[in-house]
DRENTORMAR-241960 format. One record per atom (N, C-alpha, C): x, y, z. Coordinates in steps of 0.02 Angstrom, whole numbers, padded with zeros to 5 digits, always signed. Layout:
XYZ/...
***
This chain:
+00042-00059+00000/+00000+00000+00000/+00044+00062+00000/+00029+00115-00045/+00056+00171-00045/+00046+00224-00006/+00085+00246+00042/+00060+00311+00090/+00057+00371+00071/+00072+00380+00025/+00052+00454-00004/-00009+00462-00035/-00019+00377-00051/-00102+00387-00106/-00167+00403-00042/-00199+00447-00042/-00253+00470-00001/-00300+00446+00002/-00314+00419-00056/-00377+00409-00086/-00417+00363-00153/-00456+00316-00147/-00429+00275-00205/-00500+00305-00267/-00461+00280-00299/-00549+00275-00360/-00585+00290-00352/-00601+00227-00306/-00667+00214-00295/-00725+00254-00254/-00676+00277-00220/-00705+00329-00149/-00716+00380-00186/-00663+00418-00244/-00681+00486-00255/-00731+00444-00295/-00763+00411-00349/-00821+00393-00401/-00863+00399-00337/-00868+00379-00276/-00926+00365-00243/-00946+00456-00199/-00878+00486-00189/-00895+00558-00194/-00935+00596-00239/-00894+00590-00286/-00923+00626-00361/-00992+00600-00375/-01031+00551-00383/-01066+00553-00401/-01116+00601-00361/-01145+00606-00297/-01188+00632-00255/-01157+00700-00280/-01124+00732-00306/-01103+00796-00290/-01134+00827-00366/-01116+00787-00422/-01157+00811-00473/-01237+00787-00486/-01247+00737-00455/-01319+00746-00435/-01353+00828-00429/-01315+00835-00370/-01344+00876-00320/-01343+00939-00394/-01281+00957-00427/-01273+01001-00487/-01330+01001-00508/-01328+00925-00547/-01409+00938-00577/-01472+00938-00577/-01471+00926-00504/-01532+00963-00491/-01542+01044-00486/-01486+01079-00458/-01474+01130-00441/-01508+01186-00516/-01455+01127-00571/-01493+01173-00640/-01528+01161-00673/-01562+01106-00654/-01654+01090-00663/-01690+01141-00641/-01689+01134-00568/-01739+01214-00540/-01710+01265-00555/-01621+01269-00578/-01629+01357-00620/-01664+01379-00677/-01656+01292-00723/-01703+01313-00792/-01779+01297-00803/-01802+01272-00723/-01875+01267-00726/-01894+01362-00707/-01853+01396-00641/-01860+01443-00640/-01862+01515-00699/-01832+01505-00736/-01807+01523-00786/-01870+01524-00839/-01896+01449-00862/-01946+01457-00902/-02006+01477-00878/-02007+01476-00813/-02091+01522-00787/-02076+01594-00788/-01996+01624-00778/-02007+01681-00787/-02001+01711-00873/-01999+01660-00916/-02018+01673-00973/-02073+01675-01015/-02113+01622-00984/-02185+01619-00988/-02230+01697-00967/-02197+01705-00884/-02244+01783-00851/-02241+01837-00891/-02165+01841-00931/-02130+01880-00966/-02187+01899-01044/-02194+01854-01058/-02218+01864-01126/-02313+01838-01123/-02336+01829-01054/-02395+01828-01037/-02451+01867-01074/-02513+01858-01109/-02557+01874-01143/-02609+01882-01089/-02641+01937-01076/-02707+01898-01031/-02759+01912-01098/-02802+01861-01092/-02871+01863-01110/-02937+01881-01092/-02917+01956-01055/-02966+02011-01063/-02954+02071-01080/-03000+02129-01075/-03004+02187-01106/-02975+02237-01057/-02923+02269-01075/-02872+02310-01045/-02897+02334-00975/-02971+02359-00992/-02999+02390-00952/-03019+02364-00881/-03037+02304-00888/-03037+02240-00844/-02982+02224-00793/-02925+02221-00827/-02867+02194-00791/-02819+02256-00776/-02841+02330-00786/-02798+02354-00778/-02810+02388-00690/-02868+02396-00674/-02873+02408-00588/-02833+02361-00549/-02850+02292-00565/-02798+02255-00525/-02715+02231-00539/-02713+02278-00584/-02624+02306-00597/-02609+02356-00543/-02656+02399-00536/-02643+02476-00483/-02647+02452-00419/-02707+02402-00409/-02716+02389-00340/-02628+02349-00318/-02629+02315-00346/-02537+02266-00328/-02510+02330-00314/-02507+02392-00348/-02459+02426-00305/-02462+02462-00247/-02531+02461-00236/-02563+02506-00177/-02562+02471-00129/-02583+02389-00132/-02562+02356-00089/-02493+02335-00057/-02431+02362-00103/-02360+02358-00069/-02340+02419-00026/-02393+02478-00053/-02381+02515-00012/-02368+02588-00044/-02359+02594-00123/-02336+02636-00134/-02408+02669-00174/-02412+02753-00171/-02429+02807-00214/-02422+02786-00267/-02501+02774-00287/-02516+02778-00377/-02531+02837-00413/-02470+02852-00456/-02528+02928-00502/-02553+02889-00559/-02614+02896-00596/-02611+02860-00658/-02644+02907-00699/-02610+02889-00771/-02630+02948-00817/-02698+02924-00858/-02766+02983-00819/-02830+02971-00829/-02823+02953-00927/-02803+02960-00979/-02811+02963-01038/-02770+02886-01077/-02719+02873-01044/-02682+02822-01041/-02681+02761-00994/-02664+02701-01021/-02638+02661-00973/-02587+02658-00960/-02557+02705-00902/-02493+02700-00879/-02508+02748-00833/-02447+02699-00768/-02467+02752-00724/-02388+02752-00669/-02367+02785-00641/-02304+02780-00594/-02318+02796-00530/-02278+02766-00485/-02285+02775-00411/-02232+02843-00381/-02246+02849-00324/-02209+02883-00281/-02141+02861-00290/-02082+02872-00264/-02034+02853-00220/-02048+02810-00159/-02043+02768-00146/-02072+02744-00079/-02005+02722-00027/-01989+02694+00011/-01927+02673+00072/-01943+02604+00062/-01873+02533+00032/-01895+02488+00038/-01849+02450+00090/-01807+02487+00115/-01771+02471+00153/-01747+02514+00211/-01746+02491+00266/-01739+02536+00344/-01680+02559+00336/-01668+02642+00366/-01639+02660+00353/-01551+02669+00374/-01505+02679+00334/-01456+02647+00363/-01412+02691+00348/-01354+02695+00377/-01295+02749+00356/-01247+02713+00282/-01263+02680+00295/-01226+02615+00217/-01260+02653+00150/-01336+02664+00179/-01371+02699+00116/-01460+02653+00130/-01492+02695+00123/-01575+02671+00132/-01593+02675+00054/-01628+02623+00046/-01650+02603-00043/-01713+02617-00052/-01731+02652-00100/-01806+02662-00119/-01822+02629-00200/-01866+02642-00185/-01892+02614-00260/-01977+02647-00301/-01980+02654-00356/-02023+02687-00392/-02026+02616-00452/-02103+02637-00484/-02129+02562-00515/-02157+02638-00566/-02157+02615-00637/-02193+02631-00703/-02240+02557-00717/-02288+02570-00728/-02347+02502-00770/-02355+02543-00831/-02381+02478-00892/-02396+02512-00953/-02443+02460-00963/-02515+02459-00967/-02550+02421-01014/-02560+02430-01062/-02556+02381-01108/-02568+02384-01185/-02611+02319-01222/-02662+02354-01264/-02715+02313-01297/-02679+02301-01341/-02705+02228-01357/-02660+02181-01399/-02722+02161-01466/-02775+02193-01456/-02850+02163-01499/-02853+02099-01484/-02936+02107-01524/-02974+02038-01495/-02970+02012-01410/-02981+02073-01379/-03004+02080-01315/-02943+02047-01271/-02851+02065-01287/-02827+02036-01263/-02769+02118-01254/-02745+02095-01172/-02686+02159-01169/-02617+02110-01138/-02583+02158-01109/-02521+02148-01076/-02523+02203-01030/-02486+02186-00967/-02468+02247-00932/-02393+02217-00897/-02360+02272-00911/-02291+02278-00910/-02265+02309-00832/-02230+02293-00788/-02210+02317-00743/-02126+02345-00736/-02117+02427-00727/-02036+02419-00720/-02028+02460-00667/-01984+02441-00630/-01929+02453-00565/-01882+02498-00587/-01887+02570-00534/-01837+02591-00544/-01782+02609-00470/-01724+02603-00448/-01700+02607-00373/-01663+02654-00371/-01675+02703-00297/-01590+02710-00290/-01560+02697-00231/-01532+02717-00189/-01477+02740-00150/-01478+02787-00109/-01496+02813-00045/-01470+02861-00005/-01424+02859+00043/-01361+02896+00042/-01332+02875+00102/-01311+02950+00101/-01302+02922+00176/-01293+02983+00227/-01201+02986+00240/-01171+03069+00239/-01119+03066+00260/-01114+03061+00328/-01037+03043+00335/-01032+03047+00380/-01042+03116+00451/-01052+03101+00493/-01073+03163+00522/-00982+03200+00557/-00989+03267+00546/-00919+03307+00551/-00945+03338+00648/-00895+03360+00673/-00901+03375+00732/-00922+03452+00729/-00959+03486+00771/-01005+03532+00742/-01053+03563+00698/-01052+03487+00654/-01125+03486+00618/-01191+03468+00657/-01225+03498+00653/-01279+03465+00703/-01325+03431+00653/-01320+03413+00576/-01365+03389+00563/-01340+03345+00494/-01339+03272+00497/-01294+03229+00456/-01334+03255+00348/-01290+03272+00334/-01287+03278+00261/-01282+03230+00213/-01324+03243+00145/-01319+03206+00090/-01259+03182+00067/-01215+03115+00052/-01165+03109+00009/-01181+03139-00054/-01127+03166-00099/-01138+03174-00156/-01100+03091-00209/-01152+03090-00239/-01130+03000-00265/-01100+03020-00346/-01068+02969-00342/-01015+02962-00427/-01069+02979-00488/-01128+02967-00481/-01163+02997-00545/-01194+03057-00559/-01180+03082-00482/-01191+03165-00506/-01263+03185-00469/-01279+03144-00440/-01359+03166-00434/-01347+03157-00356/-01345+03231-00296/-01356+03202-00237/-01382+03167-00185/-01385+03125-00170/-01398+03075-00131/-01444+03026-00163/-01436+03017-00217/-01454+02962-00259/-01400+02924-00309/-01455+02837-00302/-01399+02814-00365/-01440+02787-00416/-01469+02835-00451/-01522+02803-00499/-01505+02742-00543/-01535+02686-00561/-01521+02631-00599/-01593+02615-00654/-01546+02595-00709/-01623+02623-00766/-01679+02569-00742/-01738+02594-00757/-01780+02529-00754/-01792+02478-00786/-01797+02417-00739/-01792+02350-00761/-01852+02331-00760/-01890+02273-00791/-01949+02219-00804/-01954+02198-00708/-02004+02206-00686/-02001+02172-00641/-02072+02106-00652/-02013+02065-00643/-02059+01994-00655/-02080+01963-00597/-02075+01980-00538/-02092+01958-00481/-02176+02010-00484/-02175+02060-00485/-02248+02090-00500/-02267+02062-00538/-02280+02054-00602/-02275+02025-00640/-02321+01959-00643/-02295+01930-00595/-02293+01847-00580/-02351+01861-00508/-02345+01899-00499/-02415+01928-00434/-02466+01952-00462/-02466+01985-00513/-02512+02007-00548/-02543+01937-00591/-02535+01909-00613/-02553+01833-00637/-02584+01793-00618/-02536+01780-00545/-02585+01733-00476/-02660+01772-00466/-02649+01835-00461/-02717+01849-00465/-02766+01852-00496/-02757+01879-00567/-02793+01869-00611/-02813+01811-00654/-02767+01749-00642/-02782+01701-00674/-02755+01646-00627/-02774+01628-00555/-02743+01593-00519/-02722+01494-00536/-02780+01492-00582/-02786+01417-00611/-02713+01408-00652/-02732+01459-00700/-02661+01454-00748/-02581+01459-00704/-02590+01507-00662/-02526+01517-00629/-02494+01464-00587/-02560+01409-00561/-02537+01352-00517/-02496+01302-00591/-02545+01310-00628/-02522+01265-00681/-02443+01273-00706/-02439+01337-00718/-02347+01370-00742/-02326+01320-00683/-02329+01345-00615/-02293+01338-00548/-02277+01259-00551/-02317+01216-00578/-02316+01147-00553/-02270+01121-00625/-02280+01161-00686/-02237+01122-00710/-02175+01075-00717/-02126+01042-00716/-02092+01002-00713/-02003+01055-00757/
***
């Protein structure tokens, strides 16, 4: 027997196998995840704009944030709201744009996008009595604006509700 050998074959084959198991499962549920958020993504509902577009507004009223919506259009944007407690690191807010759009033959889409930033606080100086805005690398004080993104988690809330049958169905797929 060799004392330097650690380890034979057999042991690492009986390692390895459980370990890429575990891999592929890992990227089974990334690409099951993946295709439901491609499905929410490119989602049709099959009613009339008008129908499905209150319970687009309500999802946001219920997270909490200020709806303005433009009486002539479907589209509408929120407040600024606080989605995170506030912190000297920087407190995060966030603002939401919706866009519904009729697709004919009594079918729309409604689109959700996220927009975030950033507040942080300087540090406080000795005889300031009152802690000040950082000024941040993009120019805009005490913000770090980031463009808006698809948010598919609304998205995917907005769905469960309006079509809860179909949405179990996405969810359970394989």
């Amino acid at each position: 027997m060799n004392p330097r050998k650690t380890s034979s074959p057999r042991a690492v084959c009986l390692l390895t196998i459980p370990v890429l198991l575990l891999m592929g499962m890992g990227c089974a549920a990334q690409r099951q995840q993946v295709a439901l958020e491609d499905e929410v993504r490119e989602h049709v509902y099959r009613k009339q704009l008008a129908d499905v577009w209150p319970t687009a507004l309500a999802l946001l009223k219920d997270k909490g944030f200020s709806v303005i919506a433009d009486p002539t259009r479907f589209e509408a944007r929120t407040e600024w709201a606080q989605i995170t407690p506030p912190s000297s690191l920087g407190t995060h807010y966030a603002s939401f744009f919706v866009v519904g759009t009729e697709r004919g033959s009594g079918e729309c889409t409604i689109r959700y996008y996220r927009n975030e930033r950033s507040v942080a606080l300087a540090p406080s100086r000795s005889g300031q009595s009152e802690p000040r805005l950082e000024y941040q690398p993009d120019g805009i004080q005490g913000s770090r604006l980031v463009p808006a993104n698809r948010d598919r988690d609304l998205e995917w809330q907005l769905l469960q509700r309006l079509e809860p049958d179909f949405a179990r169905t996405l969810a359970a797929k394989p």
